[in-house]
C-alpha positions in Angstrom: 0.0 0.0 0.0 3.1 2.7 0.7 4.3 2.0 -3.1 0.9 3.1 -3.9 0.4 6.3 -2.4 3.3 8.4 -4.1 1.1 7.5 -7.6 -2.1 8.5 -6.2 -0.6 11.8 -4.9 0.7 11.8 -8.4 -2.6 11.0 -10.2 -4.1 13.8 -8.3 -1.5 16.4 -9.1 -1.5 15.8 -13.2 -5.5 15.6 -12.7 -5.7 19.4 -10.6 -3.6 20.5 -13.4 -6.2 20.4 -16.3 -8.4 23.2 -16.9 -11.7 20.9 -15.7 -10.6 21.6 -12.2 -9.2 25.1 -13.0 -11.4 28.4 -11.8 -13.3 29.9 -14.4 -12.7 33.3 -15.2 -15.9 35.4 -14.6 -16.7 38.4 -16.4 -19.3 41.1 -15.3 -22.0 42.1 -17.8 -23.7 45.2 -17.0 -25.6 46.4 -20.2 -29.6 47.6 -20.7 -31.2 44.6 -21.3 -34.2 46.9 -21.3 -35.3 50.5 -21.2 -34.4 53.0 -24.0 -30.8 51.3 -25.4 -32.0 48.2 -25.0 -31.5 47.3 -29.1 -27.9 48.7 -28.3 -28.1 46.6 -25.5 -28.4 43.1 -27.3 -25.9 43.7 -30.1 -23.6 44.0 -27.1 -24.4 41.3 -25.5 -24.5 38.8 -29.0 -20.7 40.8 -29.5 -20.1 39.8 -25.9 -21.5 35.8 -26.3 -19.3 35.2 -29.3 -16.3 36.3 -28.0 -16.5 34.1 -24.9 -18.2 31.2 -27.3 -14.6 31.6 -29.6 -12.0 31.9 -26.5 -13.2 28.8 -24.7 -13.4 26.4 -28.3 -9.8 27.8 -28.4 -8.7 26.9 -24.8 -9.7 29.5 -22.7 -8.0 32.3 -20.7 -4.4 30.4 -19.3 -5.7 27.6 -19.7 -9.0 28.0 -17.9 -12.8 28.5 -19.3 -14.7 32.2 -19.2 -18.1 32.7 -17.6 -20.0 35.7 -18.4 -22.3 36.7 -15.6 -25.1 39.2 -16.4 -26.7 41.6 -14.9 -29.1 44.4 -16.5 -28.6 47.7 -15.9 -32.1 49.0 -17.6 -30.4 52.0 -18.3 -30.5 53.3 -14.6 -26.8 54.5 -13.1 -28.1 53.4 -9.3 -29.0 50.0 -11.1 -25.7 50.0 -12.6 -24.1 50.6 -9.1 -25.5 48.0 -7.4 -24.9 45.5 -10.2 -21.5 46.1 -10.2 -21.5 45.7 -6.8 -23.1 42.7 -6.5 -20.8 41.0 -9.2 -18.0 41.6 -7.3 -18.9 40.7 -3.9 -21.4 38.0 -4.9 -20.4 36.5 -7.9 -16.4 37.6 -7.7 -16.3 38.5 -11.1 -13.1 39.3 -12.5 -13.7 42.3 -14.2 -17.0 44.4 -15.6 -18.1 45.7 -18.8 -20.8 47.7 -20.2 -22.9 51.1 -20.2 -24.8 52.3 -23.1 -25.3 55.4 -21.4 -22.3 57.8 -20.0 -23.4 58.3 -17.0 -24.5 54.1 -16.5 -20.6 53.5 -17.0 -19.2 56.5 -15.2 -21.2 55.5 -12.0 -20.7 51.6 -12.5 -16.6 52.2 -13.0 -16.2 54.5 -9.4 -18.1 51.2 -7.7 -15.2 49.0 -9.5 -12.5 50.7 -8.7 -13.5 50.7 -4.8 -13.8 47.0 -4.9 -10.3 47.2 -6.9 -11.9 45.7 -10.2 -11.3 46.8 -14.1 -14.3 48.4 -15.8 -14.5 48.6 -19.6 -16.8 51.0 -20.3 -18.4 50.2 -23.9 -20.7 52.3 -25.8 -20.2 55.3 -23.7 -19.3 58.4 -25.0 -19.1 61.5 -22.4 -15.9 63.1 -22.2 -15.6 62.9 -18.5 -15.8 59.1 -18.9 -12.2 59.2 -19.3 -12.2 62.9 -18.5 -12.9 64.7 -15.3 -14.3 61.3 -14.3 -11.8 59.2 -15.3 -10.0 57.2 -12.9 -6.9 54.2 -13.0 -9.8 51.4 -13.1 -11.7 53.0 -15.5 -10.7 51.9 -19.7 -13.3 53.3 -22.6 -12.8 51.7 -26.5 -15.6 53.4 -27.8 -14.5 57.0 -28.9 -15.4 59.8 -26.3 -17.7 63.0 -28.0 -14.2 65.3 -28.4 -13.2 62.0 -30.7 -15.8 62.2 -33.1 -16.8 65.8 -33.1 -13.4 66.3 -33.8 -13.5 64.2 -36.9 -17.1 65.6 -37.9 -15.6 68.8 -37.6 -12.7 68.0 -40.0 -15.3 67.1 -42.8 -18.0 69.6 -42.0 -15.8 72.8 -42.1 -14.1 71.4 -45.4 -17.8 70.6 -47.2 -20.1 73.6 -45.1 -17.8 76.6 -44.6 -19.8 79.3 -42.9 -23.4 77.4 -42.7 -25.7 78.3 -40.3 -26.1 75.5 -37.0 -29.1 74.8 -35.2 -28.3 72.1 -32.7 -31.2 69.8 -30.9 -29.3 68.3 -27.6 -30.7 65.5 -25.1 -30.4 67.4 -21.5 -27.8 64.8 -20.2 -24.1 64.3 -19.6 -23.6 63.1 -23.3 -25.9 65.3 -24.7 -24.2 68.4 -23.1 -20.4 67.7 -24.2 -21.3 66.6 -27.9 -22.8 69.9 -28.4 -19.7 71.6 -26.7 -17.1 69.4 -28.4 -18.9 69.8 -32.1 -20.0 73.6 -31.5 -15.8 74.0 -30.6 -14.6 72.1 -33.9 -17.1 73.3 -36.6 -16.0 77.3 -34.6 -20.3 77.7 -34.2 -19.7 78.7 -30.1 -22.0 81.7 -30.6 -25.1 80.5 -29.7 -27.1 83.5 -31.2 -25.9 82.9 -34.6 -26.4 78.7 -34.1 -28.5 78.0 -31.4 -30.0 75.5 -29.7 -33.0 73.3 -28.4 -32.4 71.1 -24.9 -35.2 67.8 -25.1 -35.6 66.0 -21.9 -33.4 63.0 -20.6 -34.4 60.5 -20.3 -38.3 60.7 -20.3 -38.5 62.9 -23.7 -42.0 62.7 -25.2 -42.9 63.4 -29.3 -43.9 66.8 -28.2 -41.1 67.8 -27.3 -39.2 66.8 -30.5 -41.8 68.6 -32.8 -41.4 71.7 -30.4 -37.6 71.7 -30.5 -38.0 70.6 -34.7 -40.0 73.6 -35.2 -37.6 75.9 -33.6 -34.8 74.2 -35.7 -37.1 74.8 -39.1 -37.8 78.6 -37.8 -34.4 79.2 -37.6 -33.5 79.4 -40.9 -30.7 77.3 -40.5 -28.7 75.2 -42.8 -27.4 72.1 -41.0 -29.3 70.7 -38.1 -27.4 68.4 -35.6 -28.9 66.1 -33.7 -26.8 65.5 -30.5 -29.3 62.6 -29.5 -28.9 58.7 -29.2 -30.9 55.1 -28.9 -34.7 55.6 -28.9 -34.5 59.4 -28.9 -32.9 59.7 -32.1 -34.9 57.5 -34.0 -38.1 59.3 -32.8 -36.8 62.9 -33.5 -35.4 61.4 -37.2 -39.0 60.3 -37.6 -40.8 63.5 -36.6 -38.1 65.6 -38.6 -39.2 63.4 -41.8 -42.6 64.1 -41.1 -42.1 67.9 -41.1 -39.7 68.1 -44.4 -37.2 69.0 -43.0 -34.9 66.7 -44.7 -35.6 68.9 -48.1 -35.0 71.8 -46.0 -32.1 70.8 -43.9 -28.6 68.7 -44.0 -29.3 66.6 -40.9 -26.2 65.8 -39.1 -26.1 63.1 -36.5 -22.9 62.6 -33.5 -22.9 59.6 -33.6 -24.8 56.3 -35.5 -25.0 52.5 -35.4 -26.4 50.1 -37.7 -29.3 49.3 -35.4 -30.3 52.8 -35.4 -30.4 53.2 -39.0 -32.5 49.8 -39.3 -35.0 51.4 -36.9 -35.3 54.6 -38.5 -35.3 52.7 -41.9 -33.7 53.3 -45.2 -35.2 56.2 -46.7 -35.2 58.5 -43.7 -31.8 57.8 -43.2 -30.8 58.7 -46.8 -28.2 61.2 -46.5 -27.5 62.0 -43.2 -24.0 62.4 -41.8 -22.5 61.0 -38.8 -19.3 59.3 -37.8 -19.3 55.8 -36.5 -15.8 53.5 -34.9 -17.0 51.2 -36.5 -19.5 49.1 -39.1 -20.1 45.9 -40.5 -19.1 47.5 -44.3 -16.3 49.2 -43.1 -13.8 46.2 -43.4 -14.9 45.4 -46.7 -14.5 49.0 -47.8 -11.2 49.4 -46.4 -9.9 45.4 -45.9 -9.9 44.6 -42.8 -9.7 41.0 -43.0 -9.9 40.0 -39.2 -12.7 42.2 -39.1 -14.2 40.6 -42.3 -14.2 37.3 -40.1 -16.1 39.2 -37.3 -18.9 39.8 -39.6 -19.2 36.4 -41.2 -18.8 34.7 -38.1 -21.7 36.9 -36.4 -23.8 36.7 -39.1 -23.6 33.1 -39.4 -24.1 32.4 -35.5 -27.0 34.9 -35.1 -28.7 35.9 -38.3 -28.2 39.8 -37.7 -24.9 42.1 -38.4 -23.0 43.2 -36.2 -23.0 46.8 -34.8 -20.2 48.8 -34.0 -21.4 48.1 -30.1 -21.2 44.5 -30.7 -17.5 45.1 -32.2 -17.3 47.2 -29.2 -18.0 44.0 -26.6 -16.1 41.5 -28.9 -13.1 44.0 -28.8 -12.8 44.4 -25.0 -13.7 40.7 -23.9 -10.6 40.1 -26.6 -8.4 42.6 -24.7 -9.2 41.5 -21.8 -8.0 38.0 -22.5 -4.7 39.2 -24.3 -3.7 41.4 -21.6 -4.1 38.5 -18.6 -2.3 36.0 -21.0 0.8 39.1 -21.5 0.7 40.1 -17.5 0.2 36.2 -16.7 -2.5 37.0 -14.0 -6.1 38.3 -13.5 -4.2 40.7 -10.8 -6.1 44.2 -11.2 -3.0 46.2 -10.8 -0.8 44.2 -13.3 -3.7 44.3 -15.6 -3.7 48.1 -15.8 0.0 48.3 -16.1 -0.5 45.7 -19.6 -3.1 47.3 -20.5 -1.8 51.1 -20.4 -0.1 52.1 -23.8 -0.8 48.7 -25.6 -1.4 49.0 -29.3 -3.0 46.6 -30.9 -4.9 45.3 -34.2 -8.0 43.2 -34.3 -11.4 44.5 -36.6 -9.3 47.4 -38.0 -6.3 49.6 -38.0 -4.2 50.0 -35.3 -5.6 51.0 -31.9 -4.0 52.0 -28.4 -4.9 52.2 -24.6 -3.6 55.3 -24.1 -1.6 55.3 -20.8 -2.2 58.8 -19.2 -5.9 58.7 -19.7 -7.0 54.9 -20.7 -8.8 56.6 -23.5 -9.0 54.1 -26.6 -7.2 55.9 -29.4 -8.7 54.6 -32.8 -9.4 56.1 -36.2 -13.1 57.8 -36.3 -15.0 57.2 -39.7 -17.2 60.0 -40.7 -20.5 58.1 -42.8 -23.0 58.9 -45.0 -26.1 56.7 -45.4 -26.5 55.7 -49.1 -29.6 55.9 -51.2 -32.3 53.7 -50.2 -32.1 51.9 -53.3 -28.7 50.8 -52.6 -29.3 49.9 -49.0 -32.2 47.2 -49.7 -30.1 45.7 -52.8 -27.6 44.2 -50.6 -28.0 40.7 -48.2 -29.9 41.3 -45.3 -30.6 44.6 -46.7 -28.3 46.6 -44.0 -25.6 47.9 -46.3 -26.5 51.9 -44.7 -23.1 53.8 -44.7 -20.2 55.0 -47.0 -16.9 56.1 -45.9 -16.7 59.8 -46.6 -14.0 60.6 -44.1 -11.7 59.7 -41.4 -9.6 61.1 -38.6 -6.9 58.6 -36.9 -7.3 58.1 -33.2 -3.9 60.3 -32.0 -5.0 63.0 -33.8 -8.7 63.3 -33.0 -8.0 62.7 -29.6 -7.5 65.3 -26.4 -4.0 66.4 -26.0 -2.5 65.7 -22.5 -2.8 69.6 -22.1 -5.9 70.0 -23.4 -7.6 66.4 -21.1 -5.5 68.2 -17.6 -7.3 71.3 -18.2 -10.6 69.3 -18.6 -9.4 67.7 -15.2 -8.5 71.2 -13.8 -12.0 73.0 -14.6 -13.6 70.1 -12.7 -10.8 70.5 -9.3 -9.5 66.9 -10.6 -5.5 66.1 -10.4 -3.7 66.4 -13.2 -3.6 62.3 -13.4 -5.8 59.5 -13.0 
């Protein structure tokens, strides 16, 4: 029986070593499962599924499986609080992801970092995410509103020169520095020469689109921009089709996403500008062959194309995993160290996690949707936007300067 037992203890040792008996490695979901981003809500989670789905066929995360555990957020920052809460006491997730609303993430991230856990904030586009709210836990891909005003502002004062603004604006935290980021790009500050309608956030009713839409049409303004998102936009698109003012009026739009457009549909979308990180025809029109493979893969699994939020939670499930596998641990503060200044490839051209900031630096696609006729032609009949433009991520992004005197103006330290 003694010759036996040094094999046993053996036996037991190579068995503990496979990835059967291994942890998992649990990732928090905190997205809108409902409410008003709820459609942004389930491409992130399909984005977030097929990641997972593709790491664990391929052998996991060091060898050991990955567990998404979800929670819904339905668009409320105290339910986003207490969800991220809960996933890291309860469920002792490793790290959390999410936020289709600024203000979801921003609250969700400052309840990570005092449980000393990561949070990615997705499709969340404020500055102060990673502004005067930013903090060391806190890492945003999506591009934040200076990003992508900064790049509509490239193309607008090239193609409208002195046009006259009128800008409708949800009365919220994103709402508030989109209009300030684009007004400061496209040099339209003086709000008696391009002025402005606020709508209510989030409980906005049709009224108060046709109200703000016929200040917009009295105006006698050239370009109307409408600093809105999810639900809010697509109502306020509609209405604004209603009323002619497309004929009347270039509409330009912050920011747009495939499932957007679908909602709105093809021929009220005709036309309009906006800028996007990313969309399913993007790496065909520019060859991106990983990011060709995203599409087909997503398609084929879910019947659907993927949005730029679903690259979004592919991305940062992805980053996640290569940056445990470089640091060699799910440790949160060797995480941030492999994660800060990391440049990378994956659906498209080269991105970074900017170190001083943890702002996502990525190139910024300004879009125009095509002709309705062109958009049903094509499979699945989503084939919406045309690259008209493009600003890389360096150079659309804040300048250490110019984020530290964002941080200044709100009595924040010059660092995270």
């Amino acid at each position: 029986m003694k010759g036996k037992t040094p094999i046993l203890v053996g036996l037991i040792f190579i068995l503990a070593s496979f990835p059967l008996f291994a942890e998992s490695i649990k990732l928090g979901f905190n997205y809108p499962k409902s409410g008003r981003y709820k459609d942004l809500g389930l491409q992130q989670r399909l984005g977030a599924f097929l990641a997972v789905e593709e790491i664990n066929k391929a052998g996991g995360i060091l060898g050991r499986d990955v567990e998404l555990v979800i929670r819904n957020t339905r668009g409320s920052p105290e339910r986003g609080v207490s969800n991220t809460e809960e996933l890291i006491r309860q469920e002792n997730v490793n790290m959390v992801f999410g936020g289709a609303s600024s203000s979801v993430a921003i609250a969700s991230g400052k309840m990570a970092k005092s449980l000393d856990r990561i949070y990615f904030g997705t499709t969340t586009s404020a500055n102060a995410t990673t502004g005067s709210e930013g903090h060391d836990h806190m890492f945003r891909e999506y591009p934040n509103a200076w990003m992508t005003a900064n790049a509509l502002g490239h193309f607008l004062r090239e193609n409208y020169g002195d046009s006259k603004y009128f800008y409708l604006t949800a009365d919220y935290t994103w709402g508030h520095s989109s209009e300030a980021s684009i007004r400061n790009f496209t040099g339209t500050t003086d709000e008696s020469k391009h002025p402005h309608s606020l709508t209510p956030f989030p409980n906005a009713h049709m009224r108060d689109f046709s109200r703000a839409l016929e200040e917009a049409e009295a105006s006698g303004s050239d370009l109307l921009v409408l600093v809105l998102y999810g639900d809010d936009l697509v109502r306020a698109l509609k209405v604004a089709y209603d009323m002619d003012l497309k004929d009347k009026l270039q509409i330009i739009v912050p920011n747009i996403t495939l499932g957007i457009a679908q909602n709105v549909g093809a021929t009220i979308m005709e036309g309009v500008i906006s800028t996007t990180p990313w969309e399913w025809m993007i790496p065909y029109q520019l060859d991106y062959p990983r990011g060709r493979a995203f599409v087909e893969s997503f398609t084929e699994h879910y019947g659907v194309r993927p949005t730029s939020t679903a690259a979004t939670t592919y991305g940062i499930v992805y980053q996640y995993k290569d940056a445990v596998e470089r640091a060699g641990t799910t440790d949160t503060s060797a995480l941030i160290k492999a994660l800060e200044g990391h440049t990378y490839s994956l659906l498209k051209d080269e991105q970074q996690w900017r170190a001083f900031d943890h702002q996502n630096l990525q190139t910024v696609y300004v879009v125009r949707s095509k002709p309705r006729n062109e958009v049903v032609k094509g499979e699945l009949r989503t084939d919406f936007f045309e690259v008209i433009g493009s600003l890389e991520g360096e150079e659309a992004a804040q300048t250490l300067a110019e984020w530290q005197a964002e941080r200044a103006a709100a009595g924040k330290p010059p660092h995270l």
